[in-house]
C-alpha positions as CSV (number, residue, x, y, z in Angstrom):
1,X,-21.3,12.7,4.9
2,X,-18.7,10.3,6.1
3,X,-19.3,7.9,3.0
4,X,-19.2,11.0,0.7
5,X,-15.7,11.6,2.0
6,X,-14.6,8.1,2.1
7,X,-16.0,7.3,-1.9
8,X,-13.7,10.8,-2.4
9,X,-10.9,9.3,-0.9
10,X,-11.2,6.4,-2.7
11,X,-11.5,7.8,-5.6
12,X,-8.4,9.7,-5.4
13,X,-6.5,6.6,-4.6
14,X,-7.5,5.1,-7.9
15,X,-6.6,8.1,-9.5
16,X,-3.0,7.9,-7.7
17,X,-2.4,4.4,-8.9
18,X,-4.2,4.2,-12.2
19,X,-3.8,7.2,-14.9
20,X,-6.5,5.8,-17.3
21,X,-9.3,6.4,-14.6
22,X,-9.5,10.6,-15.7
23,X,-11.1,13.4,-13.7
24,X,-13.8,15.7,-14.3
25,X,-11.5,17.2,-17.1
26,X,-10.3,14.4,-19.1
27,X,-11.5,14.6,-22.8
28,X,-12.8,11.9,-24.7
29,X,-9.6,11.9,-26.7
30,X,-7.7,11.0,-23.8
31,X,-10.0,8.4,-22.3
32,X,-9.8,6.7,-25.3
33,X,-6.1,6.7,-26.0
34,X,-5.8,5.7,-22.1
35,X,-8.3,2.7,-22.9
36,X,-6.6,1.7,-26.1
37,X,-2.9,1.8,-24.5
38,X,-4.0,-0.4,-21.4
39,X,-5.9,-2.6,-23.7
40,X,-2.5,-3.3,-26.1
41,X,-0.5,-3.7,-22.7
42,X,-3.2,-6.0,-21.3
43,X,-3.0,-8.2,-24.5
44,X,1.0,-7.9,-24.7
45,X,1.2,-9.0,-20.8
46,X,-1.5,-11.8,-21.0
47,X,0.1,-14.5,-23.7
48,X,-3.0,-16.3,-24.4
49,X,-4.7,-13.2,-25.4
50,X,-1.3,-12.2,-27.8
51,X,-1.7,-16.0,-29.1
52,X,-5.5,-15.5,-30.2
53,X,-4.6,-12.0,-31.7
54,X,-1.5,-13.8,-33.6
55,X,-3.4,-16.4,-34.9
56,X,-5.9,-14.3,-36.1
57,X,-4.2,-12.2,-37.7
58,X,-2.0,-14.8,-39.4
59,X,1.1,-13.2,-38.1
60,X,4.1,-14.5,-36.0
61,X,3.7,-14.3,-32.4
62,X,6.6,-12.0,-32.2
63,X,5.4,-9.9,-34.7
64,X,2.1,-9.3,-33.1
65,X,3.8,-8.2,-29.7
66,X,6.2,-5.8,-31.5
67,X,3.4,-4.4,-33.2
68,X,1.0,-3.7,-30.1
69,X,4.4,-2.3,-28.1
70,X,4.9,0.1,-31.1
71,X,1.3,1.5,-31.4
72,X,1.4,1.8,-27.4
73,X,4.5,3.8,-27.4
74,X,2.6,6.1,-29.9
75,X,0.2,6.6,-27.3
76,X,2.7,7.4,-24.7
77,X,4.4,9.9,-26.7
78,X,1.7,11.5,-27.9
79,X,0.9,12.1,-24.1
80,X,4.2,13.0,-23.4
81,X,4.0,16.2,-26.0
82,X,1.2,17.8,-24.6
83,X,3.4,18.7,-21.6
C-alpha cells in the first residue's frame, strides 16, 4: 500500500513540474501537441541539435530557430484558447 501511495505521489510531482506528462484525461491531440512543442524547444535549446536540423534543411541557422519558436508558439496558443 505504501508504494502505491508513494508511485501516486510521485506521479503528481511530475505532473506539478512537467505539463506534457497528461492524466487519465488528456487526449491524444494534446499529448501530441505537448510532445511536438517540447521536441521544437528541446532542439531550439540544444545548438547542436538546431545545427543538424539547419544543415539539413539547407537553411540559415537563424532561420531554423525562428521557425521552430514560431510553430511552438502555435502550439501554445492553441492551448491557450481552449481555456
Amino acid at each position: 500500500m505504501a508504494d502505491r501511495l508513494r508511485d501516486q505521489q510521485q506521479y503528481e510531482q511530475l505532473q506539478n513540474r512537467f505539463i506534457g506528462v497528461g492524466n487519465p484525461d488528456t487526449t491524444k491531440h494534446e499529448w501530441r501537441a505537448n510532445i511536438q512543442r517540447d521536441s521544437l524547444a528541446s532542439y531550439v535549446g540544444h545548438p547542436p541539435l538546431l545545427t543538424y536540423f539547419s544543415v539539413a534543411l539547407g537553411e540559415p541557422h537563424a532561420v531554423t530557430k525562428a521557425r521552430f519558436l514560431d510553430v511552438s508558439c502555435i502550439y501554445v496558443q492553441r492551448e491557450e484558447k481552449k481555456f
